[in-house]
MARBA-371934 format. One record per atom (N, C-alpha, C): z, x, y; residue in one letter. Coordinates in steps of 0.001 Angstrom, whole numbers, plus 500000, padded with zeros to 6 digits. Layout:
<recs>
ZXYA
...
</recs>
This chain:
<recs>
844411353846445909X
844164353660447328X
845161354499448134X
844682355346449431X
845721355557449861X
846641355189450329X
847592355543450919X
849075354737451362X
848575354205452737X
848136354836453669X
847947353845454830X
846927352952455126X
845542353208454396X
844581351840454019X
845303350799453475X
846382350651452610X
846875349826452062X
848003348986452823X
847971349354454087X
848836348472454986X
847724347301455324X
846742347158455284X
846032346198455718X
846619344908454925X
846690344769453669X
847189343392452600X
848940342959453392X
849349343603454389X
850776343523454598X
850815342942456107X
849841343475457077X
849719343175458288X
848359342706458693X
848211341586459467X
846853340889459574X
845928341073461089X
846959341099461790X
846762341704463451X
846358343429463278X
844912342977463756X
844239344741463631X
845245345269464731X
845302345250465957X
846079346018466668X
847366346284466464X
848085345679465663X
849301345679465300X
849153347033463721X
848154346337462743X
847936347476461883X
847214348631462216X
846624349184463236X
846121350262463878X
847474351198464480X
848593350697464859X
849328351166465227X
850295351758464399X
850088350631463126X
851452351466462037X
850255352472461264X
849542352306461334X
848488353208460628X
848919354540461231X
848659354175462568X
848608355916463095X
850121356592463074X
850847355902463356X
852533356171463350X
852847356772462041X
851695355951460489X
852404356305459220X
851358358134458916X
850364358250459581X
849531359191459613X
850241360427460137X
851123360354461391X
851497361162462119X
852845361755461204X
853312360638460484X
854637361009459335X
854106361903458565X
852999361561457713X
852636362070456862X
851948363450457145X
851385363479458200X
850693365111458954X
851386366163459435X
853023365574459598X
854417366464460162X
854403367165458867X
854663365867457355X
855213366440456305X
854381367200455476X
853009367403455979X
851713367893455478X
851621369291455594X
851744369465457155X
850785369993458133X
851040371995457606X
850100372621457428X
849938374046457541X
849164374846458443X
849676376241458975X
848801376877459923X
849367378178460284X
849126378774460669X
849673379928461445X
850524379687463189X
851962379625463166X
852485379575464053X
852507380889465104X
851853380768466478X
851698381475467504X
852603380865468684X
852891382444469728X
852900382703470841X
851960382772471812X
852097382124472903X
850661382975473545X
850744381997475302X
850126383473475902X
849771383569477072X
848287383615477280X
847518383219476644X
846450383725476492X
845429382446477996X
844690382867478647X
844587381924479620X
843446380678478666X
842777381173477772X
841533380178477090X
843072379145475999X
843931379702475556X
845060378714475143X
845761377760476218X
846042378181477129X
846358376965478325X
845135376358478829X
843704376723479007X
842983375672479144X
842587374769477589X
842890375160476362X
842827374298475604X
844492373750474786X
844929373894475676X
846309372716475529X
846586372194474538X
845452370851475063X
845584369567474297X
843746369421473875X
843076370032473725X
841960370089473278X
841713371055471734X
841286369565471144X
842116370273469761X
840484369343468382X
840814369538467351X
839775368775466372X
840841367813465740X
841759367581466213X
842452366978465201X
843128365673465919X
842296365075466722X
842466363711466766X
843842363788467834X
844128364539468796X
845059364113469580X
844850364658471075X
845455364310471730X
845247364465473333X
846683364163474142X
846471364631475093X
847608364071476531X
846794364228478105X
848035364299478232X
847058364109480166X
846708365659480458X
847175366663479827X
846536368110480418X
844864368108479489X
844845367442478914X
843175367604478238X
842369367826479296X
841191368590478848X
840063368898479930X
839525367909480869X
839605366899480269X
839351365261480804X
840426364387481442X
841507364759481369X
842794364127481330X
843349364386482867X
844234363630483161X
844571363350484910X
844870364345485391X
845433365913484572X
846289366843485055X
845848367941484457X
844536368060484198X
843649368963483906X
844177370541484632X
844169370122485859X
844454371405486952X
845596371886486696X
846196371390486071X
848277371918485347X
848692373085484694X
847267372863483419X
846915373831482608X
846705375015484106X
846266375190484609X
846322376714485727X
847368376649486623X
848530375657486607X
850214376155487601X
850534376456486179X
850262376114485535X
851589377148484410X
850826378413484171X
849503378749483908X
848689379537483695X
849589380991485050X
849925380261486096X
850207381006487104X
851833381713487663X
852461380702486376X
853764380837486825X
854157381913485839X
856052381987485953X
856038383669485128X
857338382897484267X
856847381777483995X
858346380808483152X
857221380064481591X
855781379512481976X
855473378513480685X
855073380209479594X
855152379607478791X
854055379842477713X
854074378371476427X
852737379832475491X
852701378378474713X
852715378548473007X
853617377689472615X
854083377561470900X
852796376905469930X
852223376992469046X
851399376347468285X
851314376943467020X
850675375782466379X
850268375870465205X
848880375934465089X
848207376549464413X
846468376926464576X
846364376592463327X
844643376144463104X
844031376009461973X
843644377745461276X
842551377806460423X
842473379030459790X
841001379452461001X
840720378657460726X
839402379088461853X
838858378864463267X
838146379775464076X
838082379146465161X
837233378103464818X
837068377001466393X
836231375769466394X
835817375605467597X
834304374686467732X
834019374186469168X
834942373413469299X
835767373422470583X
836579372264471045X
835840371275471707X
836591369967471816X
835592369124473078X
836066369515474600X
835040369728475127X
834653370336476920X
835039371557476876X
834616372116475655X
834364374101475603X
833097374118475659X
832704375087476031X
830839375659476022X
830886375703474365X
829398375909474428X
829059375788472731X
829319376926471949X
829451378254473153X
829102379583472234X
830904379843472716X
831800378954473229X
832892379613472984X
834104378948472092X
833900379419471043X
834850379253469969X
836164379793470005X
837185378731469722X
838576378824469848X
839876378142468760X
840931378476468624X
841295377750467709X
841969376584468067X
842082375600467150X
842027374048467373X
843581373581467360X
844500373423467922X
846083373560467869X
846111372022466885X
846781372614466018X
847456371325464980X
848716370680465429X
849355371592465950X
851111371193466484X
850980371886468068X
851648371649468976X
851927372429470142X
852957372121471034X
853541372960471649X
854748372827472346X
854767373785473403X
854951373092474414X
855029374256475945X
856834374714475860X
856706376210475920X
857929376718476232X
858274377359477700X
859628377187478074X
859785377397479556X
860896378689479402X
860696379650479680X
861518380979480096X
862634380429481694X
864096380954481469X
864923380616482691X
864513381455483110X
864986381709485206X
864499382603485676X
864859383896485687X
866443384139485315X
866856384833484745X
866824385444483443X
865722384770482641X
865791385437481145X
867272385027480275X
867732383782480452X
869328383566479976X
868912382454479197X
867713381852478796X
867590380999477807X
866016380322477740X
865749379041476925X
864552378569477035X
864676377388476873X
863500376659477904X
864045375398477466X
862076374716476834X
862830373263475814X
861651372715474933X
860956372212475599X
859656372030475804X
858772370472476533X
858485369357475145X
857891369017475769X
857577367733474897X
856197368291473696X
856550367854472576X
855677368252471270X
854693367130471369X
853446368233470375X
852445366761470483X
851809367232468973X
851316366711468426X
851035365300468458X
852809364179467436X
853697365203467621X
854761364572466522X
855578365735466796X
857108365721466747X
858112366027467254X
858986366333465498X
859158367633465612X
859941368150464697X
860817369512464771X
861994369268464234X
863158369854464561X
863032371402463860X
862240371159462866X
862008372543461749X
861271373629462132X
860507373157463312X
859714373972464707X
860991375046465015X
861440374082466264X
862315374812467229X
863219375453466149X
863870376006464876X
864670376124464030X
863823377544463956X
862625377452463770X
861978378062463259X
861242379574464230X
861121378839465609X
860863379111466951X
862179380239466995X
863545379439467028X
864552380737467476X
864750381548466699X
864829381183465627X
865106382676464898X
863679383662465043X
863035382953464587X
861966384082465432X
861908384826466440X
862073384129467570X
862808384526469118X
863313385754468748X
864545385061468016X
866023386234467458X
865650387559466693X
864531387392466342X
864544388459465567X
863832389473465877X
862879389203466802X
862356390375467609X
862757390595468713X
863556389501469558X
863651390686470455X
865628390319470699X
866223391626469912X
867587391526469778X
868589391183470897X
868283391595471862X
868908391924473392X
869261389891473462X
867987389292473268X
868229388028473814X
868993386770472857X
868863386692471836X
869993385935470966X
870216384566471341X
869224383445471218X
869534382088471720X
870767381408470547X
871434380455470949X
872180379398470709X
871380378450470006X
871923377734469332X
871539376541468656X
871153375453469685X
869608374969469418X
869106373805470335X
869951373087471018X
870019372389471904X
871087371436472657X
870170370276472912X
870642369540471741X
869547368048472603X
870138367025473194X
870663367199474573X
871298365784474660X
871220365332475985X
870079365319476531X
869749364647477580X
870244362898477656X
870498362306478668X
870928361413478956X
870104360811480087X
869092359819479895X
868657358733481241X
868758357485480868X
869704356814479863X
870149355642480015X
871580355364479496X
872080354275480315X
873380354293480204X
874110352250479242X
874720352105478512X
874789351055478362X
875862349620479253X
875487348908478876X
876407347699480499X
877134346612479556X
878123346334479690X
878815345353479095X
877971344172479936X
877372343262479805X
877365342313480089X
878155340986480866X
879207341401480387X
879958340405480740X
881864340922480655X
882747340549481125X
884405340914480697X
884611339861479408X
883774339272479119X
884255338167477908X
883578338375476971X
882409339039476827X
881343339769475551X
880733340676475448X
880553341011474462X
880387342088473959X
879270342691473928X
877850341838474222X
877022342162473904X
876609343053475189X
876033344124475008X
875346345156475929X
873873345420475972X
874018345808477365X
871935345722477855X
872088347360478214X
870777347946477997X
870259349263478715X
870241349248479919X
870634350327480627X
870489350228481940X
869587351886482153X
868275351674482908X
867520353166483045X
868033353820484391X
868563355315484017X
868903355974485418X
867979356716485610X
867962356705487138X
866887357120487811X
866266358416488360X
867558359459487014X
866790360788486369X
867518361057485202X
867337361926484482X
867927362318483363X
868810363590483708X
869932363280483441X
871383364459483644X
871666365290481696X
871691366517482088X
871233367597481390X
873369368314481279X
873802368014479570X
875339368693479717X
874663370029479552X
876085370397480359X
876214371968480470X
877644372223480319X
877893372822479075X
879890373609479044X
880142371613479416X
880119370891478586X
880907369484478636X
881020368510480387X
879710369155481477X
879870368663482061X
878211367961482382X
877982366995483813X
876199366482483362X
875829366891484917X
874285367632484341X
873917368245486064X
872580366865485944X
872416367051487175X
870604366260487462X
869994367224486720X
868512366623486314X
867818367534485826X
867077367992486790X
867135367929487778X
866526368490489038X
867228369414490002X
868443369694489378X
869181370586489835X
869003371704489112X
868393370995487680X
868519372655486574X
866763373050486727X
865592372011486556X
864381372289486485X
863683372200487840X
862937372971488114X
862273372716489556X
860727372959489680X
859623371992489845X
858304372319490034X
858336373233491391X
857573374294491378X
857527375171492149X
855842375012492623X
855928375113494351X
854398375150494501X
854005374099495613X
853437374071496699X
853208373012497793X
852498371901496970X
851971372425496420X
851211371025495459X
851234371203494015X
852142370026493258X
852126370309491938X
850872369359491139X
849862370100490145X
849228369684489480X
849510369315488180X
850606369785487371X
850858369545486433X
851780368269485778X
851408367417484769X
852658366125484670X
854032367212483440X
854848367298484635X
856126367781483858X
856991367226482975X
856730366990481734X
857920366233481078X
859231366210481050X
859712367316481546X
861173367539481817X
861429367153482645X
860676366526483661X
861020365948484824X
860964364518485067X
859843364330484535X
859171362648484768X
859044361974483191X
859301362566482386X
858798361329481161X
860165360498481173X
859331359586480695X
860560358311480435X
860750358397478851X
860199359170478024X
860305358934476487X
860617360428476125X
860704361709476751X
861377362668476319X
862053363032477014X
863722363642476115X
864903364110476647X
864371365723476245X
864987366395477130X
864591368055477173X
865580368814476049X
864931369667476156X
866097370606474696X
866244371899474966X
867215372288475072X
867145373795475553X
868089374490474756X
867811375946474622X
868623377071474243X
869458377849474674X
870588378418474909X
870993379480476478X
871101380537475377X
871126381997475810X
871519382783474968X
873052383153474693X
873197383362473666X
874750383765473276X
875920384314474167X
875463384881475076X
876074385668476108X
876863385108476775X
875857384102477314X
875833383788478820X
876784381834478968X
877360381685479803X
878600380882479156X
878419380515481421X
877358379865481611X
877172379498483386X
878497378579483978X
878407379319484786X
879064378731486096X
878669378048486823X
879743376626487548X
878876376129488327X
878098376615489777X
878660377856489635X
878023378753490677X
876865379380490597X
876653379691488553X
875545380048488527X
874743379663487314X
874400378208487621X
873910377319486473X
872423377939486150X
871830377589485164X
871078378113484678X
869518377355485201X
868789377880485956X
867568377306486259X
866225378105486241X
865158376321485823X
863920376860485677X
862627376603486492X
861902377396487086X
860882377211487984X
859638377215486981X
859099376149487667X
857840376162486468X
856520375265487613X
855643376153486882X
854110375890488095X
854154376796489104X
852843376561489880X
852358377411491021X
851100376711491683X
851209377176492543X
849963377309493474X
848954377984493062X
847479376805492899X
846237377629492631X
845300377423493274X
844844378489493460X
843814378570494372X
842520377820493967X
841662377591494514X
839992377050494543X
839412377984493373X
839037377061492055X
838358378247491207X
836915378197491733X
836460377951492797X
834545378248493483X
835166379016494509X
835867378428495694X
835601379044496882X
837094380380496750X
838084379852496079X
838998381081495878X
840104381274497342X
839732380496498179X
840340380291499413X
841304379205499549X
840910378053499323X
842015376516499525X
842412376495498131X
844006376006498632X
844498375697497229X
844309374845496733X
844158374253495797X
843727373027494782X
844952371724495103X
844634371068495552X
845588369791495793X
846319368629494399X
845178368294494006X
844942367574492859X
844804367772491544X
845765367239490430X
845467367844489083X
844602367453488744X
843559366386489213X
842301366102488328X
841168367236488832X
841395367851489313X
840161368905489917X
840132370601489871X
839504371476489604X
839662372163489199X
839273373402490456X
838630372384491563X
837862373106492979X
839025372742493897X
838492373082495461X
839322372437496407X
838706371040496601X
839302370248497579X
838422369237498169X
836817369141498609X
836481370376499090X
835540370092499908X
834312370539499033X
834568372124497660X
833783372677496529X
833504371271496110X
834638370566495429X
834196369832494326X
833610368534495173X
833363367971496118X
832199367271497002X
831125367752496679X
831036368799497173X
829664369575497393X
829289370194495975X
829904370255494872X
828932371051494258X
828153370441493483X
827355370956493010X
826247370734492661X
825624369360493384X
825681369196494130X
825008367725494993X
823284367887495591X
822318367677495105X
820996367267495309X
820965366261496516X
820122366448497051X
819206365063498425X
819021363828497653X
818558364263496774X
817972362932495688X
819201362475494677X
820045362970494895X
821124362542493644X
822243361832494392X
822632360659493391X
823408359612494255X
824912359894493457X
825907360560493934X
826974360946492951X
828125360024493316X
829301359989492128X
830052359690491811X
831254360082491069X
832109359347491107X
833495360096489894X
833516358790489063X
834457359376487732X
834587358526486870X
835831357984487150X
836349356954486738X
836999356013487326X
838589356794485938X
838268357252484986X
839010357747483646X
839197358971484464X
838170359821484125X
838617361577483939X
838252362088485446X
837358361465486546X
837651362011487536X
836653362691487640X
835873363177486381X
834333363894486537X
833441363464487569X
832233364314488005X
831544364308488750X
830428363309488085X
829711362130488214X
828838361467487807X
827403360809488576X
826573360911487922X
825432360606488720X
825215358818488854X
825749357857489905X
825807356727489526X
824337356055488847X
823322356540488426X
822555355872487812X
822836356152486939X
823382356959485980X
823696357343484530X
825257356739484424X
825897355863485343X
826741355846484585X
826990354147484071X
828369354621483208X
828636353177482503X
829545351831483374X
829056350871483309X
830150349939484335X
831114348986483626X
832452349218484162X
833309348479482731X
833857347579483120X
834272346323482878X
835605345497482985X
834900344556483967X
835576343890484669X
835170342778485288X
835000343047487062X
835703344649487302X
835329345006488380X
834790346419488552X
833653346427487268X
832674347050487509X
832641348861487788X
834093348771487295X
834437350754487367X
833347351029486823X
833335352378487356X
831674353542486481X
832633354649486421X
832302354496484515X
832992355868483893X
831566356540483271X
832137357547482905X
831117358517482470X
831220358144480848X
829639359255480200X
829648358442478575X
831207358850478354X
831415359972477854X
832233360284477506X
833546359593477316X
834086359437478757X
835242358436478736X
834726356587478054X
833795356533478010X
833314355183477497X
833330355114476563X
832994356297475383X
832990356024474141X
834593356520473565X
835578356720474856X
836993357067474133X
837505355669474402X
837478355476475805X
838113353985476083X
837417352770476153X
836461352708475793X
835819351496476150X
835074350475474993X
835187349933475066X
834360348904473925X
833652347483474306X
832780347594473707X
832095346115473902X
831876345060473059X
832337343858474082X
832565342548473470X
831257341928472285X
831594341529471544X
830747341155470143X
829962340178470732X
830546339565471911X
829496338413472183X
828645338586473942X
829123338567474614X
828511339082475591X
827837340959475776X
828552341479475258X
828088342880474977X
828092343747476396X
829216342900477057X
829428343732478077X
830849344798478022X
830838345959478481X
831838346735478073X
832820346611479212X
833964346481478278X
835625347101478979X
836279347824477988X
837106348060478729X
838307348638478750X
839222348350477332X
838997349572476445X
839579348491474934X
840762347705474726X
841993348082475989X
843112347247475829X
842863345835476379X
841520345406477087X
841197344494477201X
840533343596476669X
840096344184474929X
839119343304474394X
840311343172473260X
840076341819472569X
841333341279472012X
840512340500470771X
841215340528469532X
840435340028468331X
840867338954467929X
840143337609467814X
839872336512467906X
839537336082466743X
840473335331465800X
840768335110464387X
839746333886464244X
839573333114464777X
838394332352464373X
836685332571464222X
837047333747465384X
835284333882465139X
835215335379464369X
836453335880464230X
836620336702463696X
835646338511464354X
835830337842465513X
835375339127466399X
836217339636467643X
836022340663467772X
836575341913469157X
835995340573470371X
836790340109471214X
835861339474472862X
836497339993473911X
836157340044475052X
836860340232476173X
837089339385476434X
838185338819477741X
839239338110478410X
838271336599478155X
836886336757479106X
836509335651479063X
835884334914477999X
834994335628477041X
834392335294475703X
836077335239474989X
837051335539475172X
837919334804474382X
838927333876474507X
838413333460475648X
838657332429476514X
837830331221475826X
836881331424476078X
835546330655476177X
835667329984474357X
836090331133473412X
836135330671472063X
836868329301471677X
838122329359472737X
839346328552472091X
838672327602473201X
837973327504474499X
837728326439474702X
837009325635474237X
835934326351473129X
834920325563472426X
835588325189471007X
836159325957470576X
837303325361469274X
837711323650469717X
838697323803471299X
839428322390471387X
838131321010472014X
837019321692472385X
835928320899472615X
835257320205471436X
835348321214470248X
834810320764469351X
835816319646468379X
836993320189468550X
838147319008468068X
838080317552468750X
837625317881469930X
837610316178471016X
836762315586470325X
835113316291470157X
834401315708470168X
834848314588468847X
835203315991467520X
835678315275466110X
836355313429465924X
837207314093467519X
838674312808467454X
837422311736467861X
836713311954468702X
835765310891469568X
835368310318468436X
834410310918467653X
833484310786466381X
834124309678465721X
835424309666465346X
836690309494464396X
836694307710465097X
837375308139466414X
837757306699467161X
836456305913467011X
835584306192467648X
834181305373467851X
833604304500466279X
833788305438465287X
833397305291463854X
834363304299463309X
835937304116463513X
837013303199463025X
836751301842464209X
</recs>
């Protein structure tokens, strides 16, 4: 049997074993994984990001909140992008049919300083490994001589620990309310060193906003900053309307301006909508209605997030349907509600049965 089917005899809570499943999958696919490692600027590689065959995603996916991101970095003169490719191209999901591309196994956004004095890491997906970036600089190093990075620096800092008390010992996390980045043994904001550039940013920046990755950067050998002339990176841009080419794009879920993506494609007879997930354009008679207040997502997002209850067969939201050891089915809030009230109904009745009979 394989090793992670065989967590089932150990853990009994599907959601609990769905989770070490995928965690022990993602171990095993780091220590697996083969491909051809690339560079690239290529604009069909930043619209497929995170659109991949291999079972992973983030928020720049074609579907995903920050869709429009993929084109501020597309625009700026700081991202590119690190990956690992399969051997062949593939249809991706939300590529046209006849355009074939390759399917990223590993990927990592890299950020150029503005000066050309170093690079800094984004956040890896689908799994975070050090043998990358190891692998990344000397590469760097070896073609192009002039620039010569330093050994990774990982040591971002956004939490700090609290004595509790002057009489014990025990200590709580405390979250600060950005992450400070050493430089030469001293700590800048990270917003002093990284900067979204652009009246409207579409892209979700991890160096800026994640709460679960610390940034990693390189400086080159040379260069030894001052606090006069610390080392910074501009990343994103301003993009224009891909229909009208005139208004800039406001929103990372959209790929038009405001007023294109209203209007396009809109019929007399067609009653439209967005999806409540990805933000797509939807025709409200075709679409799906979920949860208890009736959002309309499109199929698509329905058959990623959504599931329906075993007993009513109405669909939500899968972090809302919860598995119910007695009847031994998936229910939503209220069908699993409704179970344990008929469980302790059926116990009364028992006790009644019991008393009345003695």
């Amino acid at each position: 049997m394989k090793l992670v089917k065989a967590f089932k005899y150990f853990e009994e809570n599907p959601r609990s074993l769905e989770d070490i499943q995928n965690y022990a999958s993602r171990i095993i696919q780091e220590d697996k994984i083969e491909g051809t490692l690339c560079f690239s600027v290529h604009p069909l590689d930043f619209l497929s990001v995170s659109e991949n065959t291999y079972n992973w995603r983030s928020c720049h996916a074609l579907d995903g909140e920050y869709r429009a991101g993929n084109l501020s970095y597309m625009v700026d003169r700081s991202t590119f992008i690190c990956y690992l490719r399969g051997a062949e191209n593939q249809k991706l999901p939300h590529f046209p049919e006849d355009v074939l591309w390759n399917s990223k196994k590993w990927r990592m956004l890299l950020y150029m300083e503005d000066k050309r004095r170093g690079l800094m890491a984004g956040r890896q997906y689908p799994f975070m490994t050090t043998n990358a970036l190891i692998k990344i600089k000397d590469i760097i190093n070896t073609f192009d001589k002039t620039f010569q990075l330093r050994e990774w620096v990982d040591g971002g800092i956004n939490t700090v620990s609290n004595r509790m008390s002057t009489t014990s010992f025990d200590e709580e996390t405390i979250g600060l309310s950005e992450t400070w980045i050493p430089i030469l043994s001293r700590l800048y904001p990270i917003g002093d060193i990284v900067e979204d550039i652009g009246e409207h940013t579409l892209q979700y920046n991890d160096l800026l906003y994640s709460s679960c990755y610390l940034p990693i950067y390189s400086l080159k050998l040379y260069y030894y900053p001052l606090e006069t002339d610390l080392p910074h990176w501009s990343i994103g841009g301003d993009v224009p309307c891909l229909q009208c080419g005139k208004t800039i794009i406001e929103s990372g879920e959209y790929m038009r301006c405001g007023d294109c993506e209203f209007n396009y494609g809109v019929n007399e007879d067609d009653n439209y909508g967005y999806c409540a997930c990805c933000g797509s354009r939807i025709i409200l008679d075709e679409a799906n209605s979920v949860g208890d207040e009736n959002e309309l997502v499109c199929d698509s997002c329905a058959d990623t997030y959504c599931k329906r209850c075993e007993c009513c067969n109405n669909l939500y939201y899968t972090e809302d349907i919860h598995y119910h050891k007695g009847t031994d089915m998936y229910l939503c809030p209220w069908c699993f509600r409704d179970a344990d009230e008929e469980k302790v109904n059926n116990f009364r009745s028992l006790k009644d049965f019991i008393h009345n009979f003695s």
